[in-house]
C-alpha positions in Angstrom: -6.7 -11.2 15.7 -8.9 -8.7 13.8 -12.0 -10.0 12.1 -14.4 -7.8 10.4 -17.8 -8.6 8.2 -19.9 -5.9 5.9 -23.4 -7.1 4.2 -24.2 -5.2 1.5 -27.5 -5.3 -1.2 -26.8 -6.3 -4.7 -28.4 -3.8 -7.3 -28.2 -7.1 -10.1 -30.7 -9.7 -7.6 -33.2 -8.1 -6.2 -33.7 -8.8 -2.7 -29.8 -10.8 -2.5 -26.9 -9.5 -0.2 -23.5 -10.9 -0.4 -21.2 -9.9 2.3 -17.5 -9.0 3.1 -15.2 -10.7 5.2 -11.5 -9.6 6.6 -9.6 -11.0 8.8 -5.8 -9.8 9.8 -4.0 -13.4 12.0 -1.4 -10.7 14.3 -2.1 -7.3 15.5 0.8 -5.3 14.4 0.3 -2.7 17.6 0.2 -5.5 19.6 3.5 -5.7 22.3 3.2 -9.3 22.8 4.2 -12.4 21.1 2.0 -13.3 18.3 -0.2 -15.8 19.0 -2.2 -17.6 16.0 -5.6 -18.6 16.6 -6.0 -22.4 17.6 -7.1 -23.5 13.9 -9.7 -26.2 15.6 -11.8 -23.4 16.1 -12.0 -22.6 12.5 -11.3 -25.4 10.2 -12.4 -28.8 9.5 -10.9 -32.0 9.2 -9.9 -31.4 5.5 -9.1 -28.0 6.0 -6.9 -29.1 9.3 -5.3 -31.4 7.0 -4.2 -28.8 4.2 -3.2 -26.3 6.9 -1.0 -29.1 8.5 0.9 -29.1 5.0 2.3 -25.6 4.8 5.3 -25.9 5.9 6.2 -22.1 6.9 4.4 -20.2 9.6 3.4 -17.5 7.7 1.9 -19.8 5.4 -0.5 -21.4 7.7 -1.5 -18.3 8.9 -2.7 -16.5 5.7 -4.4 -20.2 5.2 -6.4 -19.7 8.2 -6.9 -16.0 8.0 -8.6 -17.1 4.4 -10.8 -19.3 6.0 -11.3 -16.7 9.1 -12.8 -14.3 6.3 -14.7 -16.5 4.0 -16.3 -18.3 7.3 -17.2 -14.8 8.9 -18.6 -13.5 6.0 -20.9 -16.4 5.3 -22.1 -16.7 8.9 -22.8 -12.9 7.8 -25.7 -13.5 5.5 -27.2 -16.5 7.0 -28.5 -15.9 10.3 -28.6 -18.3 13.4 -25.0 -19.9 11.6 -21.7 -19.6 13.0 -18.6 -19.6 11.2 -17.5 -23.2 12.3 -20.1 -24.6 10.5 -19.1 -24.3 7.3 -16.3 -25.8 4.8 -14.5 -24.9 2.1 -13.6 -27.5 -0.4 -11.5 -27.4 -3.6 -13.3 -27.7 -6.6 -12.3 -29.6 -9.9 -9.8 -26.6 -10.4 -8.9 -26.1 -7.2 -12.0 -23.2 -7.0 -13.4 -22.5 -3.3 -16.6 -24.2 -2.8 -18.7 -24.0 0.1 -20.3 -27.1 2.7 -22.5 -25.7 5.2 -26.1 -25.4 6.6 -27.3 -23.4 3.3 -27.1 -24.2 -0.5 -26.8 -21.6 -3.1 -23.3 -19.7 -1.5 -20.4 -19.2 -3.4 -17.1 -17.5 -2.3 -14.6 -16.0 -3.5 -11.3 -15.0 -1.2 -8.0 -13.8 -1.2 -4.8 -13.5 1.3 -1.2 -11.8 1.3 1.4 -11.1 3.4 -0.7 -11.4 6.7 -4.4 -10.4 5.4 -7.0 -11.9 4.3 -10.3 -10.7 2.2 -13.1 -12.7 1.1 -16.9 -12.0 -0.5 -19.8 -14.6 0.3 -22.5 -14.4 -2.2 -25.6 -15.8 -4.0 -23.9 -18.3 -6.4 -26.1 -16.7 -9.3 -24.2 -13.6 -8.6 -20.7 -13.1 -10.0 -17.6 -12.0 -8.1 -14.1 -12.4 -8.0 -11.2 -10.7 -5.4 -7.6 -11.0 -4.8 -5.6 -8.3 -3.3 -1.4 -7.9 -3.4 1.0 -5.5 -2.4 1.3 -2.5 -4.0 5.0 -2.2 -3.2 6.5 -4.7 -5.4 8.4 -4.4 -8.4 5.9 -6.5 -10.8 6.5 -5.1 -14.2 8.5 -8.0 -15.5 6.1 -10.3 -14.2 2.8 -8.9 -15.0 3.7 -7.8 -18.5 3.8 -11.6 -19.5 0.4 -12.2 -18.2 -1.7 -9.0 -19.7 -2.3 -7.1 -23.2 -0.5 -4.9 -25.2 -3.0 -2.4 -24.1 -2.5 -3.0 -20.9 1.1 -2.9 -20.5 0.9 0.2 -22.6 -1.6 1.5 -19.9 0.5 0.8 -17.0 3.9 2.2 -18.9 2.3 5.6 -19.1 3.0 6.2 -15.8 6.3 5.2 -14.9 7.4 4.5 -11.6 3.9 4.0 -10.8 3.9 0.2 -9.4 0.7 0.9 -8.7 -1.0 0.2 -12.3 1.0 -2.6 -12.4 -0.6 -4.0 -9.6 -4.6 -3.3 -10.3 -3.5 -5.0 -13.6 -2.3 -8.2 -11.8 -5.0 -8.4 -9.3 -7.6 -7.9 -11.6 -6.1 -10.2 -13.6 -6.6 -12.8 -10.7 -9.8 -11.8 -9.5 -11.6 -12.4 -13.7 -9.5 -15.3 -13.1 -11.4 -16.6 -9.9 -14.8 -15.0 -11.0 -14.4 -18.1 -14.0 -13.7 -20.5 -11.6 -10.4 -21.6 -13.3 -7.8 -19.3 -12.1 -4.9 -18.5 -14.1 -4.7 -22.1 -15.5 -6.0 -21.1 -19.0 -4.9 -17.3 -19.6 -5.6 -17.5 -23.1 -9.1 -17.5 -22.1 -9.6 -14.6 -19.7 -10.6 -10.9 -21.3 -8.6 -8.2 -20.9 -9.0 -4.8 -19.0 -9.9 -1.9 -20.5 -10.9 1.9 -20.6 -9.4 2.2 -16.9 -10.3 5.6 -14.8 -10.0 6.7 -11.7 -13.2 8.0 -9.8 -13.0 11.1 -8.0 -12.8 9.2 -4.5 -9.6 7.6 -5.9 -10.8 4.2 -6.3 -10.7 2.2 -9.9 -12.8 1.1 -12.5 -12.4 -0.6 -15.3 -14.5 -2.5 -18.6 -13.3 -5.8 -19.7 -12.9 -7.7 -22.7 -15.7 -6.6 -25.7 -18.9 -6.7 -23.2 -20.2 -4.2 -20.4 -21.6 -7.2 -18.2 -18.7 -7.0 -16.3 -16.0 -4.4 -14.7 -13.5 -4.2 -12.4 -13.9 -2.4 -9.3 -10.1 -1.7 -7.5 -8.1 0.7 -4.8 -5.3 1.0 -3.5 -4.9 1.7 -0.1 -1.6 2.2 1.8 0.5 -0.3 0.9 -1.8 -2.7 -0.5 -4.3 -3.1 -4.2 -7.5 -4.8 -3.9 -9.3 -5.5 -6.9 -13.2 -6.9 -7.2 -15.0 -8.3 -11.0 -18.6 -7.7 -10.4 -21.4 -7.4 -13.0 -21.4 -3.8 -14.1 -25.0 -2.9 -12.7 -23.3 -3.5 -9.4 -19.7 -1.6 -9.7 -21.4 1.5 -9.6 -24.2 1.1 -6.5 -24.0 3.0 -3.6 -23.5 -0.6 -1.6 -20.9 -1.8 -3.8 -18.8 2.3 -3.6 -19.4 1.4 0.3 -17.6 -2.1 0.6 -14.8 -0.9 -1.8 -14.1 1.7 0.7 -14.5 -0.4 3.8 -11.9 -2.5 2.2 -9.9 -0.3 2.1 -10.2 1.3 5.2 -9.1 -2.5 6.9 -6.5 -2.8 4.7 -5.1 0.5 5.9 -4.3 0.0 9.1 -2.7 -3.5 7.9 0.8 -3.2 7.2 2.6 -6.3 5.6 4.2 -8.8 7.6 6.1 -10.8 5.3 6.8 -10.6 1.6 7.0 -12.4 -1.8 7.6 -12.1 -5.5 4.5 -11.5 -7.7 4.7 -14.8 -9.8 6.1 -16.8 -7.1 4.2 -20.5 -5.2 2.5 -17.9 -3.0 0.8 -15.1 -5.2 0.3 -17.6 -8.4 -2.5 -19.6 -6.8 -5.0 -17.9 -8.2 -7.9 -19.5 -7.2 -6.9 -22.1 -4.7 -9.2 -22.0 -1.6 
């Protein structure tokens, strides 16, 4: 198991850190067996129960490699706490919410295919993740779910599944940012005015304010994207963490798959 935490400062709270989490369940170098880690360690009673459900491997795994993250990364900004003490709980809309030995936390995290990411944070802060594949073929899907503009955006390069797949993430990381997932589409904002920065990472405005952007990349074969407020995308701490990111996520390949749109990558903000 690989498990990895970053602090970083946020530019919009003076004196606040959040912090990153990753966690990757099976070492792909390794020669053995995989062995998952005993989920006792890690999880709750409630969160035992739920990761008892899944029915698949796989499935438990990402689950626990979730929780592995979010866990790590919050023992990560509140010192003299392991990552056993805490609990994450479903929320009214099935949002991650956090039980532990400090108030005033939020999370926010994501898993695919054998990874997991996750941001802990001051819950007057405001954050959102998920992270995907870049390989698949999501056109049909992700067309449904975003803008004219958009769509037009990502059809300028064809053959590029990439821009398909910062528009879906990004989609489901505003989605978790509001707490509501992708249970009430009509209500999210749209992406706009996307670039690339010179390092090769994304940004992008959203909806008809400049509170917010989108901070994304795309490393090997995977898109991670973050919503942040817009006095943070551009910091030197937040330019730092994107890259980290990314540099995990590199030497992750996928271990399983499945169709954007499908039980697995739908959830959008279910903890």
């Amino acid at each position: 198991m690989n498990v990895a935490t970053r602090t970083f400062a946020l530019h919009e709270l003076a004196s606040a850190h959040a912090a990153a989490g990753f966690c990757r369940i099976h070492d792909p170098d390794a020669t053995d067996a995989p062995q998952s880690p005993d989920p006792r360690v890690w999880l709750k009673e409630g969160e035992l129960e739920r990761h008892a459900r899944f029915r698949v491997q796989h499935a438990r795994d990402d689950f626990l490699a979730g929780r592995i993250a979010t866990k790590s990364a919050l023992a990560a900004i509140v010192p003299h706490t392991q990552p056993h003490a805490w609990e994450i709980v479903g929320g009214i809309w099935r949002q991650p919410c956090v039980r532990g030995p400090s108030a005033g936390l939020a999370v926010t995290l994501a898993h695919a295919d054998g990874a997991a990411v996750a941001v802990a944070h001051d819950d007057r802060w405001t954050c959102g993740i998920d992270l995907e594949r870049t390989t698949r073929d999501a056109a049909d899907v992700v067309r449904t779910q975003v803008s004219p503009a958009e769509s037009a955006w990502a059809e300028a390069a064809p053959g590029d599944a990439s821009r398909w797949m910062l528009l879906w993430t990004a989609r489901e990381a505003i989605g978790k940012a509001a707490r509501t997932g992708l249970l009430f589409p009509e209500t999210l904002p749209a992406t706009r005015d996307w670039r690339q920065e010179p390092n090769g990472s994304w940004r992008a405005a959203l909806g008809d304010s400049d509170l917010l952007s989108i901070v994304a990349v795309c490393s090997g074969e995977w898109t991670l994207s973050l919503l942040v407020p817009s006095a943070d995308a551009g910091s030197s701490p937040m330019r730092e963490t994107l890259q980290w990111f990314a540099d995990r996520l590199r030497e992750t390949p996928p271990v399983v798959s499945a169709p954007v749109g499908s039980s697995r990558c739908a959830t959008a903000v279910a903890p």
